[in-house]
Gaussian input, Z-matrix of N, CA and C with variables (Angstrom, degrees):
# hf/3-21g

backbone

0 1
 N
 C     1     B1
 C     2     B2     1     A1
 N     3     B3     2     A2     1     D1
 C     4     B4     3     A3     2     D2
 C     5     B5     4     A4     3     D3
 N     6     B6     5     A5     4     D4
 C     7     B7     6     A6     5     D5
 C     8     B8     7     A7     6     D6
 N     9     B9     8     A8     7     D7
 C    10    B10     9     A9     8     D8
 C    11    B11    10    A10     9     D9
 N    12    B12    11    A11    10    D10
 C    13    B13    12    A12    11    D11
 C    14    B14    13    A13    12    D12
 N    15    B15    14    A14    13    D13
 C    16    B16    15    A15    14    D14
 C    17    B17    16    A16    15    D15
 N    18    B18    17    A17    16    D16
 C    19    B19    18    A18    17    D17
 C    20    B20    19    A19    18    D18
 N    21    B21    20    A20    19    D19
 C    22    B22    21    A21    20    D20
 C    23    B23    22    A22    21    D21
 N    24    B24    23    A23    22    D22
 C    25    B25    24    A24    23    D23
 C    26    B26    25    A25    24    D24
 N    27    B27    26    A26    25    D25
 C    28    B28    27    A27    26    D26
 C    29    B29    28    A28    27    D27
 N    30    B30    29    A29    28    D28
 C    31    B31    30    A30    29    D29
 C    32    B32    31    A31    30    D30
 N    33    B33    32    A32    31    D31
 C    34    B34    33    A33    32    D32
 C    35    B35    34    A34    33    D33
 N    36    B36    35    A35    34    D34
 C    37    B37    36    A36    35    D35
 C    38    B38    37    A37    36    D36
 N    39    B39    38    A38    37    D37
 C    40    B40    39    A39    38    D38
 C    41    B41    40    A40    39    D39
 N    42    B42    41    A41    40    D40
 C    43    B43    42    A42    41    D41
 C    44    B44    43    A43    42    D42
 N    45    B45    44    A44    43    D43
 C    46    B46    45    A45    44    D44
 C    47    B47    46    A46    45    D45
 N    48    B48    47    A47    46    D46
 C    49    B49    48    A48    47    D47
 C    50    B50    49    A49    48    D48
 N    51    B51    50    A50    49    D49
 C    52    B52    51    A51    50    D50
 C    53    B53    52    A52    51    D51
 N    54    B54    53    A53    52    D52
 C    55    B55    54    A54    53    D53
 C    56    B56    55    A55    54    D54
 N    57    B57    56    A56    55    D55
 C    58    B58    57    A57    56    D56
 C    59    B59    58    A58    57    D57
 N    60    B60    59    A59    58    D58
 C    61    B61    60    A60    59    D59
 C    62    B62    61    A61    60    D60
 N    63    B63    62    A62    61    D61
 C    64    B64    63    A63    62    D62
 C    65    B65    64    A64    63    D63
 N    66    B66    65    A65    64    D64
 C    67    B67    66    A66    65    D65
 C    68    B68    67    A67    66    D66
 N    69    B69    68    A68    67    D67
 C    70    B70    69    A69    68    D68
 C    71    B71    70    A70    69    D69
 N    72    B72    71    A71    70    D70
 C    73    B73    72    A72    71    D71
 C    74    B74    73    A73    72    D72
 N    75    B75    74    A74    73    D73
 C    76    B76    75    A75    74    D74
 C    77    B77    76    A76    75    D75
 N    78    B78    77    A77    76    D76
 C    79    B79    78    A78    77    D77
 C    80    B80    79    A79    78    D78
 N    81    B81    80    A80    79    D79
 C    82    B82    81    A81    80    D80
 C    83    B83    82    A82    81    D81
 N    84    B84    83    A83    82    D82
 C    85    B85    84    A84    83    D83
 C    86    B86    85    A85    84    D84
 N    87    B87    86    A86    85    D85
 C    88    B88    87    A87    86    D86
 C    89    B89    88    A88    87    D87
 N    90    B90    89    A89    88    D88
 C    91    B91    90    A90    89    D89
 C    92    B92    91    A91    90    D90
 N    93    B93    92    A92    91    D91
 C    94    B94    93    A93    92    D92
 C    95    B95    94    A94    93    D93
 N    96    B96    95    A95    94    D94
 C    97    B97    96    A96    95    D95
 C    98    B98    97    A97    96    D96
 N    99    B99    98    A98    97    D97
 C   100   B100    99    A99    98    D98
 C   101   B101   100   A100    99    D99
 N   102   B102   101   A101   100   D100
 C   103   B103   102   A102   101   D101
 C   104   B104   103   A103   102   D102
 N   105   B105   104   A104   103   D103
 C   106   B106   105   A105   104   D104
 C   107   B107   106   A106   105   D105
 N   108   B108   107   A107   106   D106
 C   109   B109   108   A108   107   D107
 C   110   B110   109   A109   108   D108
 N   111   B111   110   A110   109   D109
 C   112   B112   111   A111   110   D110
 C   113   B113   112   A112   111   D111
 N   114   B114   113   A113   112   D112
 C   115   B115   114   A114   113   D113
 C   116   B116   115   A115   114   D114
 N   117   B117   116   A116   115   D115
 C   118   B118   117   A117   116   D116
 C   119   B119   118   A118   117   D117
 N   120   B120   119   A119   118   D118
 C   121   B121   120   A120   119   D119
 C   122   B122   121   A121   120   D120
 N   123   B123   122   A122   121   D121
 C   124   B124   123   A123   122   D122
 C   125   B125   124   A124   123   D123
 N   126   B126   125   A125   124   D124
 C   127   B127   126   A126   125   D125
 C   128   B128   127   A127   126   D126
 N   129   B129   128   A128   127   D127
 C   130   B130   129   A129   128   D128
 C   131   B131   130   A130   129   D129
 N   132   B132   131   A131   130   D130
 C   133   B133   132   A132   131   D131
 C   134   B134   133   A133   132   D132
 N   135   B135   134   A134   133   D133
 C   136   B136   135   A135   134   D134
 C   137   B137   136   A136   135   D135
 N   138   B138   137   A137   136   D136
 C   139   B139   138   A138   137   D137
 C   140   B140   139   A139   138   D138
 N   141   B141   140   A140   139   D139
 C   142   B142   141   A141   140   D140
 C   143   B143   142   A142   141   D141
 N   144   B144   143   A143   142   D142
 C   145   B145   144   A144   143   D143
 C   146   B146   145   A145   144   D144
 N   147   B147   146   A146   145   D145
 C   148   B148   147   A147   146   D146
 C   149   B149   148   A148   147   D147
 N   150   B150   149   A149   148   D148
 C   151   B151   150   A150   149   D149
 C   152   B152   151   A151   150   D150
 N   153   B153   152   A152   151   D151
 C   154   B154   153   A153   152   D152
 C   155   B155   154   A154   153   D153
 N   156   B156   155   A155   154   D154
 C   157   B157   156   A156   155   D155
 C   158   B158   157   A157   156   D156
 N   159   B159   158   A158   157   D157
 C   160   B160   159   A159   158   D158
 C   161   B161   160   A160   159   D159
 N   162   B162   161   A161   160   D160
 C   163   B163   162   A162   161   D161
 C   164   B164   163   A163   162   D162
 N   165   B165   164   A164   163   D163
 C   166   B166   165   A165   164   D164
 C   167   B167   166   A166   165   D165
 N   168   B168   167   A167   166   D166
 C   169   B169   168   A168   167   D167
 C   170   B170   169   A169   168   D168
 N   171   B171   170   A170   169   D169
 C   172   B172   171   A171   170   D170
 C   173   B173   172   A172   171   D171
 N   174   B174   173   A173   172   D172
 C   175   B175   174   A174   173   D173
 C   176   B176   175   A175   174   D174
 N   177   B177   176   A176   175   D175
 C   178   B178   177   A177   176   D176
 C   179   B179   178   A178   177   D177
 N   180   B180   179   A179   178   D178
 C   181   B181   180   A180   179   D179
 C   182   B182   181   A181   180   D180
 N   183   B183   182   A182   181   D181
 C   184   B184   183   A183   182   D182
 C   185   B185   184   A184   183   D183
 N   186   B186   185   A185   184   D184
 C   187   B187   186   A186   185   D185
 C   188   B188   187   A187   186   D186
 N   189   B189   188   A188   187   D187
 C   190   B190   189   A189   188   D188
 C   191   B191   190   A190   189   D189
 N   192   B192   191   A191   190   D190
 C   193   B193   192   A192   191   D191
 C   194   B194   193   A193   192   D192
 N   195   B195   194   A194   193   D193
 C   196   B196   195   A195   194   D194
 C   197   B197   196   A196   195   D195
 N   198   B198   197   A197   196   D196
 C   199   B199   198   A198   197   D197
 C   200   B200   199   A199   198   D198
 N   201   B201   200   A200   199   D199
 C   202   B202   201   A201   200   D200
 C   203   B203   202   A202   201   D201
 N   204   B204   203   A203   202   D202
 C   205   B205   204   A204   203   D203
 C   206   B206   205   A205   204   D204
 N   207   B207   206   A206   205   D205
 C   208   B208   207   A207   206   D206
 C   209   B209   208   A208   207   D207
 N   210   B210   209   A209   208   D208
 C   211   B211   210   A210   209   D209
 C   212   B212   211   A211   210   D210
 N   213   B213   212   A212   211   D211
 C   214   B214   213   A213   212   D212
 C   215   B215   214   A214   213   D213
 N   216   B216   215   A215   214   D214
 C   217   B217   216   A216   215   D215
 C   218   B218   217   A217   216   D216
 N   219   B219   218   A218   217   D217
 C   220   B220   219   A219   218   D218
 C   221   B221   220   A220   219   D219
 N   222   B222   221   A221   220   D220
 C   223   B223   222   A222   221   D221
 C   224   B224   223   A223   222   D222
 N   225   B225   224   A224   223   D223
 C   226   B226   225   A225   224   D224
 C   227   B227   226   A226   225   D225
 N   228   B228   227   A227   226   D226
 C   229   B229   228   A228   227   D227
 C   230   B230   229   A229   228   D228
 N   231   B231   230   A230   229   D229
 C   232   B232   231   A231   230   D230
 C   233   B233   232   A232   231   D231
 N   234   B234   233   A233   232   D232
 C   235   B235   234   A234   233   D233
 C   236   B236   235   A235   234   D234
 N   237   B237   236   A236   235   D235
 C   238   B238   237   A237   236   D236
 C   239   B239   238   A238   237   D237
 N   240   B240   239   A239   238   D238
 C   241   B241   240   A240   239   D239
 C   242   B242   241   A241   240   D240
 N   243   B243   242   A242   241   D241
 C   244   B244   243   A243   242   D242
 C   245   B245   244   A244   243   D243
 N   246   B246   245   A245   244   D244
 C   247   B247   246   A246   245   D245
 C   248   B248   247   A247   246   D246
 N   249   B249   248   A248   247   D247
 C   250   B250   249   A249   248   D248
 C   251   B251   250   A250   249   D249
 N   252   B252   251   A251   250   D250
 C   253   B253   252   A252   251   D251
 C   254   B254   253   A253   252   D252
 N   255   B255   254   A254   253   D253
 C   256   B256   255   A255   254   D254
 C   257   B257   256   A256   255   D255
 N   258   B258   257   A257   256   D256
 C   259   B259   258   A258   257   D257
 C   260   B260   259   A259   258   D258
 N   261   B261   260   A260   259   D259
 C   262   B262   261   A261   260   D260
 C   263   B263   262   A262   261   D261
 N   264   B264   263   A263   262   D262
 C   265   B265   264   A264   263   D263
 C   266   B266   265   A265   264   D264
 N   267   B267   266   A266   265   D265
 C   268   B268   267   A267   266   D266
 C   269   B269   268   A268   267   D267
 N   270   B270   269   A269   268   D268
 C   271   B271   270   A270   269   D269
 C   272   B272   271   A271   270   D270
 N   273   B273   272   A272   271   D271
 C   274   B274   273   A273   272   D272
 C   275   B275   274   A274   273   D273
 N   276   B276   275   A275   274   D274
 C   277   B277   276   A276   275   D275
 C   278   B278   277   A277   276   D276
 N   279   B279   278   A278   277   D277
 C   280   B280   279   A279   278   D278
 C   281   B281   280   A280   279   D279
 N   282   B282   281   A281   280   D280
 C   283   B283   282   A282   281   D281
 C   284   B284   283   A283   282   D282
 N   285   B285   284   A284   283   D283
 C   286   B286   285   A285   284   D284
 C   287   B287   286   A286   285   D285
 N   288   B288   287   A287   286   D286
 C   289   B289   288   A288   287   D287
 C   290   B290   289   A289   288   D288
 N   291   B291   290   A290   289   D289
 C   292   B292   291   A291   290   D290
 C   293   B293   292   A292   291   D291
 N   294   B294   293   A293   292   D292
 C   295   B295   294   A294   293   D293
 C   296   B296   295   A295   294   D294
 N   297   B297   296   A296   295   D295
 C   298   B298   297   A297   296   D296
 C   299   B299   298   A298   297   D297
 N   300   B300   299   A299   298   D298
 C   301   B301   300   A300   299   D299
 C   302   B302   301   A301   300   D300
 N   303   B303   302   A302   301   D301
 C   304   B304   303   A303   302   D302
 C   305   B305   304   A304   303   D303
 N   306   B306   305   A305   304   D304
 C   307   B307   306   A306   305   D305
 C   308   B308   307   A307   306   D306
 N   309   B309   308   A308   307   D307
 C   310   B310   309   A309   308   D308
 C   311   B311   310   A310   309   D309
 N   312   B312   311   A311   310   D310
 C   313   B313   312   A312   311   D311
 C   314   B314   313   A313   312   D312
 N   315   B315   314   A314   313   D313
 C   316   B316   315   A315   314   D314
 C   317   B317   316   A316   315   D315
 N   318   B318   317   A317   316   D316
 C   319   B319   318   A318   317   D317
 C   320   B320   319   A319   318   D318
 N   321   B321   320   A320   319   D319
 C   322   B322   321   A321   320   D320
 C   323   B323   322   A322   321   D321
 N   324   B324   323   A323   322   D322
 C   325   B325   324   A324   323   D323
 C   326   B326   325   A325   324   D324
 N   327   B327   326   A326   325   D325
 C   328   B328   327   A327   326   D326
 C   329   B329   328   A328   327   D327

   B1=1.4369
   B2=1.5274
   B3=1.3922
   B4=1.4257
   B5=1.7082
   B6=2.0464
   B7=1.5648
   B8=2.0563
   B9=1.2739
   B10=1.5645
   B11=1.7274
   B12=0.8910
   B13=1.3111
   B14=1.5709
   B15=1.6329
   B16=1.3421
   B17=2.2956
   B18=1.0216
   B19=1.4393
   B20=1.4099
   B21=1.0356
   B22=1.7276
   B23=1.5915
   B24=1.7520
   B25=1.6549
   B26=1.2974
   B27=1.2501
   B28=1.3687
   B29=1.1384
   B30=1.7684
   B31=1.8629
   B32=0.8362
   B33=1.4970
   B34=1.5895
   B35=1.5131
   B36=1.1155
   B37=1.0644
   B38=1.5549
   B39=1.6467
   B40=1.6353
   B41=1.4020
   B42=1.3673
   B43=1.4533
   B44=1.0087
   B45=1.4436
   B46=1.5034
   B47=1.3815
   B48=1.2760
   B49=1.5705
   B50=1.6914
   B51=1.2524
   B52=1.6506
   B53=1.4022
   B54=1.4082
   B55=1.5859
   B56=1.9005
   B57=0.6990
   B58=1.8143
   B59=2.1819
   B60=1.1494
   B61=1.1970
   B62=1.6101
   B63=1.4043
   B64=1.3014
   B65=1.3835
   B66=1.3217
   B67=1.1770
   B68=1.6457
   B69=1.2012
   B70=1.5636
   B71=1.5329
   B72=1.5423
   B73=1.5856
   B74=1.5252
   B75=1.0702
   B76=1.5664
   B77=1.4152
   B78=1.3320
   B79=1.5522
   B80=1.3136
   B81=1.8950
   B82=1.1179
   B83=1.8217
   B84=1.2479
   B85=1.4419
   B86=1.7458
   B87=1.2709
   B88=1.6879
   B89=1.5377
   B90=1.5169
   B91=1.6917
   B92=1.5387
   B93=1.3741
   B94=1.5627
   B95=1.1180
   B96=1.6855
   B97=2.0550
   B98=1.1580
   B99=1.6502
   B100=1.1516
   B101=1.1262
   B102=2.0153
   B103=1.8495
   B104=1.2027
   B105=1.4753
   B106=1.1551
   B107=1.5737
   B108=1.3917
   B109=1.7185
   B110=1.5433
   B111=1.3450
   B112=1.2594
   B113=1.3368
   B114=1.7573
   B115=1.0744
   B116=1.3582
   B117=1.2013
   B118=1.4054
   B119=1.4532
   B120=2.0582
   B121=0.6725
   B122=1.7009
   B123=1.3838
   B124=1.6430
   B125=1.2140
   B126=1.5532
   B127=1.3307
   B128=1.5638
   B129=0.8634
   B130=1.3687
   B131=1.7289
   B132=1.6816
   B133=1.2906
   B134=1.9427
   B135=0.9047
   B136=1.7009
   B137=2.1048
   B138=1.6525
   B139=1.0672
   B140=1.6470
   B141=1.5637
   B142=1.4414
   B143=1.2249
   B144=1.6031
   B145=1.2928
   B146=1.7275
   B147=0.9799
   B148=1.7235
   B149=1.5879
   B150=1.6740
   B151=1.0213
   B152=1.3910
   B153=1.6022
   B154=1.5501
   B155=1.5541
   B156=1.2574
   B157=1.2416
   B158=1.7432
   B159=1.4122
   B160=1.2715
   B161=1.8406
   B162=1.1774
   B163=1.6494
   B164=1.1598
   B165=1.6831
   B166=1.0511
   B167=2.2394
   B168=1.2586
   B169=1.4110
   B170=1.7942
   B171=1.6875
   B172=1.2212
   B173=1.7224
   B174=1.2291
   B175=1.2093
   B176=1.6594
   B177=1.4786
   B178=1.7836
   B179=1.6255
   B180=1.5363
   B181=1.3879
   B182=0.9789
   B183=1.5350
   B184=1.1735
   B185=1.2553
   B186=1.2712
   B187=1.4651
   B188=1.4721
   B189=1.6825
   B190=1.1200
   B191=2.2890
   B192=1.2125
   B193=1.3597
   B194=1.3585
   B195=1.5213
   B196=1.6011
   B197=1.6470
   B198=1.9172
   B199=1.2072
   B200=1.3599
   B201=1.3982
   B202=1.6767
   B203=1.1469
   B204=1.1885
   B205=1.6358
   B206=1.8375
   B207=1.4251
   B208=1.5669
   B209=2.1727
   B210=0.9197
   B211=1.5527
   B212=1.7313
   B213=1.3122
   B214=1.3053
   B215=1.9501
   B216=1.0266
   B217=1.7033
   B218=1.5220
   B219=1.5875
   B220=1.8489
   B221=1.5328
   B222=1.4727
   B223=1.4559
   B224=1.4903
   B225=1.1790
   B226=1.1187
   B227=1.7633
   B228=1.0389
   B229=1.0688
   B230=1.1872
   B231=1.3226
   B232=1.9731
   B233=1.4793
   B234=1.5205
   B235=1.5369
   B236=1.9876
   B237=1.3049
   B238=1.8018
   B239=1.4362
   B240=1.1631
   B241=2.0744
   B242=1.4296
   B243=1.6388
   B244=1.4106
   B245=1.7262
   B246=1.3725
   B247=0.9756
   B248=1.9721
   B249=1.2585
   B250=1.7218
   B251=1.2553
   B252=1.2479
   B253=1.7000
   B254=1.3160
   B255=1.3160
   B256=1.5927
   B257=1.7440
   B258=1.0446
   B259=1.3770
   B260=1.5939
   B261=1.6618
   B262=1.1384
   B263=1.4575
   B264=1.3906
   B265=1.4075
   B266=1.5277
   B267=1.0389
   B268=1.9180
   B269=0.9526
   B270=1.5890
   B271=0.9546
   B272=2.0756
   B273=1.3326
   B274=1.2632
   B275=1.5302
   B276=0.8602
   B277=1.4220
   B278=1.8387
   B279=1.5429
   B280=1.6199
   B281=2.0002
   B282=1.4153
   B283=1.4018
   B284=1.7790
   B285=1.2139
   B286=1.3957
   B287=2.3000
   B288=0.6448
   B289=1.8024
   B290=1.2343
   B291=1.4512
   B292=1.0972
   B293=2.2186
   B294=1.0949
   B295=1.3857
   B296=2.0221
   B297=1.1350
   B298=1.1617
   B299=1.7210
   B300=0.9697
   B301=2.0080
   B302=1.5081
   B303=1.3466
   B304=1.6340
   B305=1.2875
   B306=1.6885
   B307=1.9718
   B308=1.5430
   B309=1.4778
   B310=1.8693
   B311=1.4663
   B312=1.6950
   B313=1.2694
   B314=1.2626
   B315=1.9069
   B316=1.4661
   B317=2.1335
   B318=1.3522
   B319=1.6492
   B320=1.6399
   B321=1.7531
   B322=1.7897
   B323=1.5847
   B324=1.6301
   B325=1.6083
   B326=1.6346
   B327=1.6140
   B328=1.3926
   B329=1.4862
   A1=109.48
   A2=120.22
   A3=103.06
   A4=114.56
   A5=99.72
   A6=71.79
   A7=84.59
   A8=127.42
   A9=113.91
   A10=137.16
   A11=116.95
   A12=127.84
   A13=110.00
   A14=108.12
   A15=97.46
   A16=106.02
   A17=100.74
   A18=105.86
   A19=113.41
   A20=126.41
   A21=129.40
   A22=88.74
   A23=84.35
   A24=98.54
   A25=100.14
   A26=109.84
   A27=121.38
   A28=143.31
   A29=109.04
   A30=131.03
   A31=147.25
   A32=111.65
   A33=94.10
   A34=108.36
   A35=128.75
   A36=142.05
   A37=105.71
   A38=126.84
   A39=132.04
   A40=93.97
   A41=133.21
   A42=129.89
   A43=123.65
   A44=123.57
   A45=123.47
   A46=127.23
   A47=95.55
   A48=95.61
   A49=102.73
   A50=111.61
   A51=113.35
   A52=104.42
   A53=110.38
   A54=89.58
   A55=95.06
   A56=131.85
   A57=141.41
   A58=88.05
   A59=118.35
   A60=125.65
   A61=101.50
   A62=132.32
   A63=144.86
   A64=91.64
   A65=147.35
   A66=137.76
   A67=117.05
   A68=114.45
   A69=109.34
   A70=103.18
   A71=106.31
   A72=103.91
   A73=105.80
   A74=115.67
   A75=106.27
   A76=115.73
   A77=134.47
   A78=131.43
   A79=102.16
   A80=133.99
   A81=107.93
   A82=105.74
   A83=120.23
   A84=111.58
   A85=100.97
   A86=124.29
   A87=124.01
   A88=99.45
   A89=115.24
   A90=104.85
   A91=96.96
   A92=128.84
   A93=125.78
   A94=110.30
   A95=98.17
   A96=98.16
   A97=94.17
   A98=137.69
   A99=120.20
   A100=142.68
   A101=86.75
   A102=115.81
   A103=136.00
   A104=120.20
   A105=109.69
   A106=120.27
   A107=112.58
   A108=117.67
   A109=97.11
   A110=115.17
   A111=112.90
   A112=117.72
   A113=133.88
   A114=140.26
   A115=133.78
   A116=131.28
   A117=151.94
   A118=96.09
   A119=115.94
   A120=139.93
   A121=110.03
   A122=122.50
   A123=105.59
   A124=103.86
   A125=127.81
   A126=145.13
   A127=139.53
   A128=163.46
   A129=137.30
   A130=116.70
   A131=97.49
   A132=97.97
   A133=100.82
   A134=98.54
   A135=88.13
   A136=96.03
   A137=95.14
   A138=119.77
   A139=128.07
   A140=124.86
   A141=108.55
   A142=124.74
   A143=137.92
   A144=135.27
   A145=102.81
   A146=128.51
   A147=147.52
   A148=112.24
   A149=120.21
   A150=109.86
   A151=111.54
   A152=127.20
   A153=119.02
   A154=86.48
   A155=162.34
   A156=150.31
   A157=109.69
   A158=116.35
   A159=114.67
   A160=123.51
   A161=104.16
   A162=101.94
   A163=106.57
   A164=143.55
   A165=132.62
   A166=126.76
   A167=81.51
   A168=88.78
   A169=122.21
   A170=93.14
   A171=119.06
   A172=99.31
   A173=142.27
   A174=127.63
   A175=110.53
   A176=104.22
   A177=87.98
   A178=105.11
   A179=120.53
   A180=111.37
   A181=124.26
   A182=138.83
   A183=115.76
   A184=109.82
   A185=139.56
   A186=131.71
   A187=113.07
   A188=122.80
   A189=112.58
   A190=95.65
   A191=106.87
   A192=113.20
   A193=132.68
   A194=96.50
   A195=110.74
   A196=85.56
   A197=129.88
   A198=134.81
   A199=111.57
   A200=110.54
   A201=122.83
   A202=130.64
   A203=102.10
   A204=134.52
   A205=109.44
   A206=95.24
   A207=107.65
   A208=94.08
   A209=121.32
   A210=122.08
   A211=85.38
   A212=104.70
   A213=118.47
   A214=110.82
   A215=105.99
   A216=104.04
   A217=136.02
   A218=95.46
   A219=110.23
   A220=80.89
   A221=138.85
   A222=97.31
   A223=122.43
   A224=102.48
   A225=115.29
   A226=112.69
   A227=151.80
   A228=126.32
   A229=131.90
   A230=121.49
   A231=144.45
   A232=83.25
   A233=138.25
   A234=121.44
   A235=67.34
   A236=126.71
   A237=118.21
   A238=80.65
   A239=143.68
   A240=120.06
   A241=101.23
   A242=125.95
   A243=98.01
   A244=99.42
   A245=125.45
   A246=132.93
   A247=87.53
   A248=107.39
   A249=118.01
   A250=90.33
   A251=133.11
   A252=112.30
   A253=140.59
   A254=97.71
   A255=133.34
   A256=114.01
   A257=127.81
   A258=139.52
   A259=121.57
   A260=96.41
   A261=116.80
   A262=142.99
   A263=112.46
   A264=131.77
   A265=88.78
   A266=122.40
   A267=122.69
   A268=103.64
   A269=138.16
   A270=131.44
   A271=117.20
   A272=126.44
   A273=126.13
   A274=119.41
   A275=112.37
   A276=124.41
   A277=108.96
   A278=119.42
   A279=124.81
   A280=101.02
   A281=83.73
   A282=73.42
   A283=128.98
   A284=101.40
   A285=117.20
   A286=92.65
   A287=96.59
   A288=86.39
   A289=97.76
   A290=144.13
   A291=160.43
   A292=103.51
   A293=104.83
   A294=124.31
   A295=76.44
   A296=126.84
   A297=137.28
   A298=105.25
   A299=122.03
   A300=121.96
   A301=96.84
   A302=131.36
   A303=119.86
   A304=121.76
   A305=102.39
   A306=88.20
   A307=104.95
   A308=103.45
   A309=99.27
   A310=101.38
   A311=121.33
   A312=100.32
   A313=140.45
   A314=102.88
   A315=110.72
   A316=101.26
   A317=97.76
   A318=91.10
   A319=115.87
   A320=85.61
   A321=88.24
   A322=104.39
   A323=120.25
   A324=104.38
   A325=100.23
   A326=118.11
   A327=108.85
   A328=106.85
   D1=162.04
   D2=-166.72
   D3=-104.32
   D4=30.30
   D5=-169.44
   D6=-104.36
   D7=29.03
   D8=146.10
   D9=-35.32
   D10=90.97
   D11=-177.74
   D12=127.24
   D13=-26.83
   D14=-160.00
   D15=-64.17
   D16=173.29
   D17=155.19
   D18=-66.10
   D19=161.33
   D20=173.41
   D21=-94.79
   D22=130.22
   D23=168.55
   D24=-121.93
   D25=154.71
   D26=-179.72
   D27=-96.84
   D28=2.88
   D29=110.53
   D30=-162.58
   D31=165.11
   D32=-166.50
   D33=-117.04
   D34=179.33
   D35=-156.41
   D36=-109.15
   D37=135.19
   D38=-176.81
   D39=-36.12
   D40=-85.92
   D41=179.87
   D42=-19.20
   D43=-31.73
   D44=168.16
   D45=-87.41
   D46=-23.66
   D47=-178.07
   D48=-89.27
   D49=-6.62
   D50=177.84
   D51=-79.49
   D52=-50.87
   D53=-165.26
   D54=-95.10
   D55=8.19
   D56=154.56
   D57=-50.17
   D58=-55.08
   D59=-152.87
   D60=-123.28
   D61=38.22
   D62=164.28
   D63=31.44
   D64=67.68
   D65=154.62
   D66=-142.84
   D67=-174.09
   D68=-171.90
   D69=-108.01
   D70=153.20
   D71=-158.92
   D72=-77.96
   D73=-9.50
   D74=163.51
   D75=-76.69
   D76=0.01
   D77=164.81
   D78=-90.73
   D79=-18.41
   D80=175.25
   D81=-97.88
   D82=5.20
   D83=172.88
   D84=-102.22
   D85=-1.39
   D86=170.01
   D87=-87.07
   D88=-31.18
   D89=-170.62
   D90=-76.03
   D91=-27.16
   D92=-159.80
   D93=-79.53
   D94=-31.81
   D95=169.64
   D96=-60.19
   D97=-70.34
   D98=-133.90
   D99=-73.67
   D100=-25.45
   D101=163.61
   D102=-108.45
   D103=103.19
   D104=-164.70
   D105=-79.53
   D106=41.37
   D107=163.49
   D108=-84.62
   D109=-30.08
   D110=-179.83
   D111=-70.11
   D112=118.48
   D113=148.97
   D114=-119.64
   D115=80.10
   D116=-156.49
   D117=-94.06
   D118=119.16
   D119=176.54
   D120=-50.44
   D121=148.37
   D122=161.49
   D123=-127.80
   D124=139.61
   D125=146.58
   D126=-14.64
   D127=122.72
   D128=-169.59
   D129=-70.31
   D130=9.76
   D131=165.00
   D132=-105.33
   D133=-20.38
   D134=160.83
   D135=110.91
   D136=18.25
   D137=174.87
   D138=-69.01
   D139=101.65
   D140=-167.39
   D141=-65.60
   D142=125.59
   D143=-174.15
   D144=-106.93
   D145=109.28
   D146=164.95
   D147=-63.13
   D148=101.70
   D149=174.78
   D150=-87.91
   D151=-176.98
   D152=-162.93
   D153=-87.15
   D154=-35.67
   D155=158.16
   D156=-35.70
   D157=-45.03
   D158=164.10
   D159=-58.58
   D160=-49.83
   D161=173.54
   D162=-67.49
   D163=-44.14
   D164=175.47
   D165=-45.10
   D166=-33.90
   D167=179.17
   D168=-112.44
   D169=23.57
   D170=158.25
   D171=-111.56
   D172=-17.92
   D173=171.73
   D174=-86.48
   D175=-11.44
   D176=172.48
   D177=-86.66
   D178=-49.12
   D179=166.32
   D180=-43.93
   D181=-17.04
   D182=173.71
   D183=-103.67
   D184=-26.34
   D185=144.56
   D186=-19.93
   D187=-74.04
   D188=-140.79
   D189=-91.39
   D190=-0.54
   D191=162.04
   D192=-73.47
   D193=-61.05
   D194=-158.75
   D195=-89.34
   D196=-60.79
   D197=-168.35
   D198=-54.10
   D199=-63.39
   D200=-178.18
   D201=-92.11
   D202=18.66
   D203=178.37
   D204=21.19
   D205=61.49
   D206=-164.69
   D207=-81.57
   D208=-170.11
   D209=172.98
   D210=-97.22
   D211=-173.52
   D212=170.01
   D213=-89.39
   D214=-52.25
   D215=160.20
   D216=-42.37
   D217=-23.83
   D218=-176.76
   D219=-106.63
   D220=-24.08
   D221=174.62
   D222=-111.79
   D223=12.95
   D224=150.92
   D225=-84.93
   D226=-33.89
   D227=159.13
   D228=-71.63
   D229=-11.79
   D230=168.53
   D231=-54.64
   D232=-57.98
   D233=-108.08
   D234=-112.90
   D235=-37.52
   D236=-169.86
   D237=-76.60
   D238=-61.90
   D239=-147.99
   D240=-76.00
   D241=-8.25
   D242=-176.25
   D243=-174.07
   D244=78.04
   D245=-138.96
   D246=-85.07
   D247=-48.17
   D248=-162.42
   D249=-73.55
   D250=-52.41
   D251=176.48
   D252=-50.28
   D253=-36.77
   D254=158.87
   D255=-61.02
   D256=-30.35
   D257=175.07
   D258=-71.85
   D259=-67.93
   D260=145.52
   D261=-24.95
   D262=-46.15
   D263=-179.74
   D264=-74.11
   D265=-66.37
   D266=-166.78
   D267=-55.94
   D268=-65.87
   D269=-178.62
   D270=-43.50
   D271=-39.53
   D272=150.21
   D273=-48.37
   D274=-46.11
   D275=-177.86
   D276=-62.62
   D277=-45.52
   D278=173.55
   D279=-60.24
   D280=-37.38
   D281=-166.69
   D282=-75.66
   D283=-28.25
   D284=177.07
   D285=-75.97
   D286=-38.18
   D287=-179.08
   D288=-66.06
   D289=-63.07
   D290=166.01
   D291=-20.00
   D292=-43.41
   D293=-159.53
   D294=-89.91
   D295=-93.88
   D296=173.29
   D297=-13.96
   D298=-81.70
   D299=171.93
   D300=-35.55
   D301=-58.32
   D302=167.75
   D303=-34.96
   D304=-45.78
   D305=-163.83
   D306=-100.74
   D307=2.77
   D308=163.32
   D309=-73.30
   D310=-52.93
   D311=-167.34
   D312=-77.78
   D313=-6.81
   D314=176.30
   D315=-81.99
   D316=-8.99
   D317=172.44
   D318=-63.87
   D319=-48.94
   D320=-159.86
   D321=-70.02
   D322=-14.71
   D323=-177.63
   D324=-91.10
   D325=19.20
   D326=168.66
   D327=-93.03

């Protein structure tokens, strides 16, 4: 995801969390109906604000959606019977890709 390196801010804006998650911001205001882990602050312009507890539990939905190509009903029931295992797993999962982009690029400067 691209917020590596950044500082933790304390929010971000739909636009950010869309392309944070290569998708269009109407898939992250269709996931917020559907899951209510999602609670995205609004603005007094009626503006969504994403706290990092919010992106975090937009990176397991989109793991177990877009990655594990679960339905939305099976991941919504993944994320109520076992939310920390489910967390957990993604978070393994960033990291081994993360590890993987390493050993492509120490290939190509061989």
């Amino acid at each position: 995801m691209a917020l590596d390196g950044d500082i933790e801010r304390r929010y971000y804006t739909i636009g950010e969390v869309a392309r944070m998650f290569e998708v269009n911001t109407s898939l992250i205001r269709f996931w917020e109906k559907e899951f209510d882990v999602l609670k995205p602050k609004k603005n007094k312009k009626g503006n969504r604000l994403f706290t990092q507890k919010d992106v975090e539990n937009l990176k397991v939905i989109h793991h177990l959606v877009k990655e594990r190509g679960f339905t939305l009903k099976g991941a919504q029931t993944k994320m109520r019977q076992n939310m920390d295992d489910t967390a957990k797993t993604t978070e393994v999962v960033d990291k081994l890709k993360a590890i993987k982009q390493a050993l492509l690029e120490i290939k190509r400067e061989l």
